[in-house]
N, C-alpha and C positions, 0 to 999 in steps of 0.2 A: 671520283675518277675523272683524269682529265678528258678534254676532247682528243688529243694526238690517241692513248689507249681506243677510245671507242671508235672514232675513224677505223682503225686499225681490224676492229672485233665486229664491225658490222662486217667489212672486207672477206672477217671467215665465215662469214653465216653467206654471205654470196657466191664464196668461194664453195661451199658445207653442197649449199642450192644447186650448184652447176654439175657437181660433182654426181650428187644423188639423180639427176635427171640423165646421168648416160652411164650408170653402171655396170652392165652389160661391158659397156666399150673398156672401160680401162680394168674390170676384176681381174681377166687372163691374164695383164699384166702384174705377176706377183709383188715387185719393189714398187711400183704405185699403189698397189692395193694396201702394201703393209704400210706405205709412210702416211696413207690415207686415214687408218686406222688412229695410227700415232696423232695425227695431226686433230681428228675427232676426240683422241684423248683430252688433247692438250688442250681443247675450246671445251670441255666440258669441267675441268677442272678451272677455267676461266670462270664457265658460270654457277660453279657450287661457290667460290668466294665469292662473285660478285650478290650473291642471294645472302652469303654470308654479312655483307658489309648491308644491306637493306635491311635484314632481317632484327641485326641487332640495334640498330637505334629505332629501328619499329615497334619492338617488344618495348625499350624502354623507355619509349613517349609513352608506350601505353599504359604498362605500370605506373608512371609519372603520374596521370592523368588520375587514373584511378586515385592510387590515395589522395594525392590532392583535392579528391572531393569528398572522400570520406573524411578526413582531416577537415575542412569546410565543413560540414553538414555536421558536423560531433562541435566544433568551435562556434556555430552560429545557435545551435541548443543551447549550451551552455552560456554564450554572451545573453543570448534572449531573455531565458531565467535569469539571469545575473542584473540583468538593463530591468526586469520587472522588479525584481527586488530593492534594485536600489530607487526606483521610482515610489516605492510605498515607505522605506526608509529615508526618503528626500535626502539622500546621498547622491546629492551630483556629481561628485567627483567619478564615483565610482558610477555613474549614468553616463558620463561622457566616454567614460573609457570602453564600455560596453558597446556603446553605440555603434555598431557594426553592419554595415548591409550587405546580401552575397557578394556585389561584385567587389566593395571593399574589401575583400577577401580572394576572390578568384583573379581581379586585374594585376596587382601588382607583381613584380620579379618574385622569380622563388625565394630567393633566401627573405625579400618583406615578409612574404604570404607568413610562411613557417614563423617570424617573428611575430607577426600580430597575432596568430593562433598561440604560439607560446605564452603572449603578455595576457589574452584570457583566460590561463591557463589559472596563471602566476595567481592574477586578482579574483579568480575566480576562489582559486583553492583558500586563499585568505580570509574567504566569507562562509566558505564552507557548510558549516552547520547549520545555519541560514538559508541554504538555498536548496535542505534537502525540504521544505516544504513548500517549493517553486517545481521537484520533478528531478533535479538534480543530487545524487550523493554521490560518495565517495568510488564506487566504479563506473559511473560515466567521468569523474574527472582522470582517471586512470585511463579511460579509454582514452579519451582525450589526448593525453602525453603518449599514449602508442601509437597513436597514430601520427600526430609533430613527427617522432620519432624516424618511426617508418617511410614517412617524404622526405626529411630530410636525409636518410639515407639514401635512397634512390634518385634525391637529385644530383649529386655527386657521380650517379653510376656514366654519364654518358662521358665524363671524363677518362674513366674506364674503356667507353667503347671505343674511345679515341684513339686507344691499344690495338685492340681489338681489328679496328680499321685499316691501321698501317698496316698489319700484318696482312689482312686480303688483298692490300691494292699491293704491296711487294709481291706476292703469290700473282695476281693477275699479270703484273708486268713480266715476273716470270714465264707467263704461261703464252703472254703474247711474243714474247721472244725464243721460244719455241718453235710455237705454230708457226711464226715469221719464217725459221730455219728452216722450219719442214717445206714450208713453199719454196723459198728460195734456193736451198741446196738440191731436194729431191724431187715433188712434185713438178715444178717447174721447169727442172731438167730435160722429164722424163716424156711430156708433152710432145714434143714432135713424133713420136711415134702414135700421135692420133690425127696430125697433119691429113693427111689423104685417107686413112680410114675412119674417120669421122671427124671433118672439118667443123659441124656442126659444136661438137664438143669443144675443141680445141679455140674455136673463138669464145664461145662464152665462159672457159675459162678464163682466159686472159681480159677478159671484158670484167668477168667477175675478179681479177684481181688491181683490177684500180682501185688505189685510195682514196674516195669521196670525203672533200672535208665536210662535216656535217654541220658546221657554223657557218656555210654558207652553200646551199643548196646549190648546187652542177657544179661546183668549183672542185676541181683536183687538189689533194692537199702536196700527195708529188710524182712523177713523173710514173704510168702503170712500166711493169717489168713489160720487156720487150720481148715477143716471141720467137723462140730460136728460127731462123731461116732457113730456107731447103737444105 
């Protein structure tokens, strides 16, 4: 989300503050009260998307995460057996290929990772019969492949969230152009009718609707709305 939206979204939670601390003063006024309402709608539907757009590349680091070391820990068993085996059958070939240590496996880009776990797969399964008396057979190398499998699907997913994401931040920008209108056209309006009965309110309103740029701490991003005059 850019800064211009969140400038804009702190503005309502200030605006949310001011309001909440003199309800009394403006509830008997019914057309403040209901665009008030409105206006609570429309920053709450801000922040179900915006939980929306965290939430989902949050789950999907996590799953990431997860297989990626189940994948890892199933690949470094089976290279281990595999690197033992070909050390008693003085097959170097197959010892270098083996040759694997966690981070060689955890450091590199995703699609490496999933490559080098595949090519133990590959050389593993080739030796096969071999290595069921190293601790290894034929449904750990099974696991094996479900699990390649399983990361390499979900590293692809945040591709997906990338969908996912426009969609909330058009919904937010929706929701900030709302709320905007409900200040500007009605709440803001309606304001002088708290001028002299509660002055107090009436300035921390308007106080609370400047737009603070938030990339540069006391700087106005633009000019606060001007309070209607006697």
């Amino acid at each position: 989300m850019n800064k211009h939206l969140e400038n804009r979204i702190s503005m309502f939670y200030t605006v949310r503050d001011a309001c909440a601390a003199h309800t009394a003063t403006w509830t008997p006024l019914v057309p403040f009260a209901t665009a008030h309402t409105e206006f609570l709608d429309a920053l709450k539907g801000i922040e179900d998307n915006m939980e929306k757009q965290d939430l989902q590349l949050l789950g999907i680091a996590k799953d990431k995460a997860l297989k990626k070391d189940e994948m890892v820990e199933k690949a470094l068993e089976v290279a281990q057996a595999a690197y033992a085996y070909a050390t008693d059958s003085t097959d170097l070939e197959l010892q270098g290929k083996m040759d694997f240590s966690r981070s060689d496996l955890v450091e590199p880009r995703d699609t490496v990772v999933a490559q080098r776990c595949q090519g133990i797969h590959t050389e593993a399964s080739a030796v096969a019969a071999s290595l069921v008396a190293y601790g290894i057979d034929a449904a750990d190398l099974l696991d094996l492949q479900g699990a390649i499998t399983k990361y390499v699907d979900v590293v692809s997913a945040p591709r997906t969230a990338v969908t996912v994401r426009k969609g909330a931040t058009a919904a937010i920008e929706t929701g900030v152009r709302d709320g905007l209108a409900i200040l500007n056209d009605r709440m803001d309006k309606l304001m002088p009718a708290f001028k002299l009965s509660d002055p107090d309110f009436h300035q921390e309103y308007f106080d609370a609707r400047i737009i603070v740029d938030l990339g540069g701490p006391g700087e106005e991003e633009e000019e606060p709305p001007v309070p209607p005059g006697p």
